[in-house]
C-alpha atoms as one frame of an Amber mdcrd trajectory, in Angstrom:
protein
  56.339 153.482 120.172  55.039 149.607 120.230  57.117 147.228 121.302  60.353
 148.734 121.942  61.563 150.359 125.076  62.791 154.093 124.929  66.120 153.469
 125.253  66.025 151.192 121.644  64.248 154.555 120.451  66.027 157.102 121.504
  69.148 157.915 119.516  71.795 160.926 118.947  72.584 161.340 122.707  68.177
 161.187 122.965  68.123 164.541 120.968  66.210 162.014 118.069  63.048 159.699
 118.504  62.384 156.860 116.436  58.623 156.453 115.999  57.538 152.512 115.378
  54.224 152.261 114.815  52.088 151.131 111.354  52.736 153.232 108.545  55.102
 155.638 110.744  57.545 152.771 111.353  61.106 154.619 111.760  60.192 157.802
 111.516  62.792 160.158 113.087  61.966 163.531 114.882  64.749 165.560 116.589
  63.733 167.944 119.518  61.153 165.453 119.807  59.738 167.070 123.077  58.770
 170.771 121.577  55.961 168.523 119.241  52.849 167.478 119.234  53.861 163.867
 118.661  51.285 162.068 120.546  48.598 163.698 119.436  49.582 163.716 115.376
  51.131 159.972 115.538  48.935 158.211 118.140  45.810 160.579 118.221  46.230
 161.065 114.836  44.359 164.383 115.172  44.771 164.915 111.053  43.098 161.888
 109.956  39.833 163.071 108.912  41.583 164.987 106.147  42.230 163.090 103.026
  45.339 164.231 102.362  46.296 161.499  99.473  48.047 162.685  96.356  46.456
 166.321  97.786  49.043 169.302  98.136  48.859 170.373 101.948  49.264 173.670
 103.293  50.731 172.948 107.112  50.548 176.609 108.627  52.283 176.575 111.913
  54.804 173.231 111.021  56.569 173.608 114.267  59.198 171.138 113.744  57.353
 169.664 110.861  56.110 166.840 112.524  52.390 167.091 111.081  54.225 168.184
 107.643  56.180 164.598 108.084  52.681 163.272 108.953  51.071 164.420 105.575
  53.861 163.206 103.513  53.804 159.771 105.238  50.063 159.663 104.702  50.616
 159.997 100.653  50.401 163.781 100.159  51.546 164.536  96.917  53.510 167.792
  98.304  53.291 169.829 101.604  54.087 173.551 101.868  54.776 174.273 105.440
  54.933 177.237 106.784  56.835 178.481 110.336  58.066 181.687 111.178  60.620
 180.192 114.428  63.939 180.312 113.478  64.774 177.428 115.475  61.384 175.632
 114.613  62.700 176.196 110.735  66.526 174.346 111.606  65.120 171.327 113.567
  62.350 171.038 110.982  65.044 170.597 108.278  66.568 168.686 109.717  63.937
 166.310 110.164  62.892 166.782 106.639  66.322 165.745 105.861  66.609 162.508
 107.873  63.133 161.238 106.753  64.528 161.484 103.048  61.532 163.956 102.140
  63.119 166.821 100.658  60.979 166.051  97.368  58.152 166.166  99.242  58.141
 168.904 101.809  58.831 172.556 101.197  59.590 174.300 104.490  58.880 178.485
 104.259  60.229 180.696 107.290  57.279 182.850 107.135  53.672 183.232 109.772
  50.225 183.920 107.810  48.725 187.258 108.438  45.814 189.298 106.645  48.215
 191.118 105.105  52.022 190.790 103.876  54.067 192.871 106.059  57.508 192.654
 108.050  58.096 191.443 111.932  60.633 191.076 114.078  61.133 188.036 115.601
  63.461 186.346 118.631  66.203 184.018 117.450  65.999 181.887 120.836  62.264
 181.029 120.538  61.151 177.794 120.756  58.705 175.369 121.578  54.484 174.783
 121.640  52.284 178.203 121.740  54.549 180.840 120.698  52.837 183.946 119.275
  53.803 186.570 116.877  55.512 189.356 119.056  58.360 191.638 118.028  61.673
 191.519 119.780  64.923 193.197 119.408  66.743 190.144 119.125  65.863 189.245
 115.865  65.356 187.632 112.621  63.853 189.211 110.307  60.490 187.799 108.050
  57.950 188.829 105.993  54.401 187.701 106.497  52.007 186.023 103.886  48.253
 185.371 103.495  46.368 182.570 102.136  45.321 184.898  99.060  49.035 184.453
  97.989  49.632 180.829  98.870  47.078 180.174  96.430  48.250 182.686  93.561
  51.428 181.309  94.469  51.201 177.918  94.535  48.034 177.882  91.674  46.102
 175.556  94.000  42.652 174.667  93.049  41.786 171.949  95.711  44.171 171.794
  98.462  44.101 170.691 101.962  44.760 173.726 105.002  46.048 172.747 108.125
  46.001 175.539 110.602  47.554 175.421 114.301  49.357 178.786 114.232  48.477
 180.225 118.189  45.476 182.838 116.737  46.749 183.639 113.375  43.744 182.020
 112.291  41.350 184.983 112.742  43.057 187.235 110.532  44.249 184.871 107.744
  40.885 182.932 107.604  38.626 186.792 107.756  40.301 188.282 105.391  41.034
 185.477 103.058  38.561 186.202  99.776  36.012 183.917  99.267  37.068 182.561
  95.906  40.735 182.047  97.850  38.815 179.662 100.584  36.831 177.865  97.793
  40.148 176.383  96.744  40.134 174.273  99.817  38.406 171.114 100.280  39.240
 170.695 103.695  40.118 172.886 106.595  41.401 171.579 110.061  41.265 175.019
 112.566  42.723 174.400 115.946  41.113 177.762 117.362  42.201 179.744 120.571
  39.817 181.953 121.255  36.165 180.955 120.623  35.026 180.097 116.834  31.918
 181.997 115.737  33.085 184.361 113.746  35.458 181.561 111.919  32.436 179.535
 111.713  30.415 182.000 110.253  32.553 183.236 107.480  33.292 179.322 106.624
  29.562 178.545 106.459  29.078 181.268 104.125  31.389 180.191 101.589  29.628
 176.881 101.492  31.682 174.672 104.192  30.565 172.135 106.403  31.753 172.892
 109.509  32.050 170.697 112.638  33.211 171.943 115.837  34.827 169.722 118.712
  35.431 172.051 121.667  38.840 170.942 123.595  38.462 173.768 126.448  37.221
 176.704 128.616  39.058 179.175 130.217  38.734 182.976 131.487  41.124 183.697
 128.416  40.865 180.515 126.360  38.306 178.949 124.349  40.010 176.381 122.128
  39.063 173.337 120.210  38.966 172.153 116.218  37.055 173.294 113.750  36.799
 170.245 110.931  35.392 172.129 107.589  34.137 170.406 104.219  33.629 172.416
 101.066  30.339 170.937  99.872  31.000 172.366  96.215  34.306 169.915  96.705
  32.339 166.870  97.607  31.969 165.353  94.293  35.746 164.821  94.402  35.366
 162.114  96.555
């Protein structure tokens, strides 16, 4: 926030978090702390993607925080797409206070390579959860990009993807005329990039990487991707 304390932004018993600042000025986010807030509303991690009067595919919305984002930013629709239960209720709900029902469609589904059903537990929430089936469960069905785009007829869209690895297989098995109706891709990826890199580079993307960090099990970062067939658009 910028010039206000937290207590003059913190409302509903501090469940809610009214963001003041520019063009987010009283933006309101419930379960504030399960987001990526500083990064998408300070960082501003998105902003290299020109998301104005674009339709936005947010895969892995969380709370719909970066879907909020997009909207505020002009998008002319975003199609976000969680598989949480929880993640799905606080992220209407903050669809619903911002007054952007018209421009937001939230999906309780997780993109795969192929369309299939999981198991997943009611009580999960918060940053880095994975696909894993559990017993206590709600019950989804999977999608890939191939179908968001037959779905949704999209000819040049924007992808978002933070989804905790669900990259590999949505991205490798995506077909190439499927990726072509992207002009920009934003990739936060988990575990190394090559293999994303290489199968964006073939289908004539520009592709910037900006490593975030090493571990014994993690290699994450961004992957910022340009269709140069797109570039004309602009």
């Amino acid at each position: 926030t910028s010039g206000k304390s937290w207590n003059e932004s913190l409302t509903n018993e501090s469940q809610c978090l009214i963001i003041s600042r520019n063009e987010f000025d009283g933006i309101k986010l419930f379960n504030w702390w399960e987001s990526d807030i500083v990064d998408v509303f300070l960082y501003e991690i998105y902003d290299s993607l020109p998301v104005n009067e674009k339709i936005v595919i947010d895969i892995g919305a969380n709370i719909c925080d970066s879907s909020i984002y997009f909207a505020k930013k002009h998008a002319k629709k975003v199609i976000a797409i969680e598989p949480f239960t929880k993640h799905i209720q606080i992220g209407q709900r903050n669809i619903e206070k911002n007054n952007l029902n018209s421009k937001i469609t939230l999906l309780q589904t997780a993109c795969s390579d192929k369309v299939f059903t999981i198991s997943l537990n009611d009580s999960s929430e918060g940053l880095g959860l994975h696909l894993e089936n559990s017993s206590d469960v709600t019950k989804i069905k999977t999608t890939t990009l191939d179908k968001l785009v037959d779905d949704y007829e999209l000819t040049s869209a924007i992808l978002k993807m933070d989804c905790e690895d669900c990259e590999y297989p949505s991205i490798l098995s995506s077909k190439n005329s499927t990726l072509n109706c992207f002009s920009h891709i934003l990739i936060e990826y988990h575990h190394g990039y090559k293999k994303l890199m290489e199968k964006l580079q073939s289908n004539n993307f520009d592709v910037k990487v900006e490593p975030k960090g090493k571990t014994k099990k993690k290699d994450y970062g961004y992957l910022y991707c340009t269709n140069k067939q797109k570039l004309w658009e602009y």
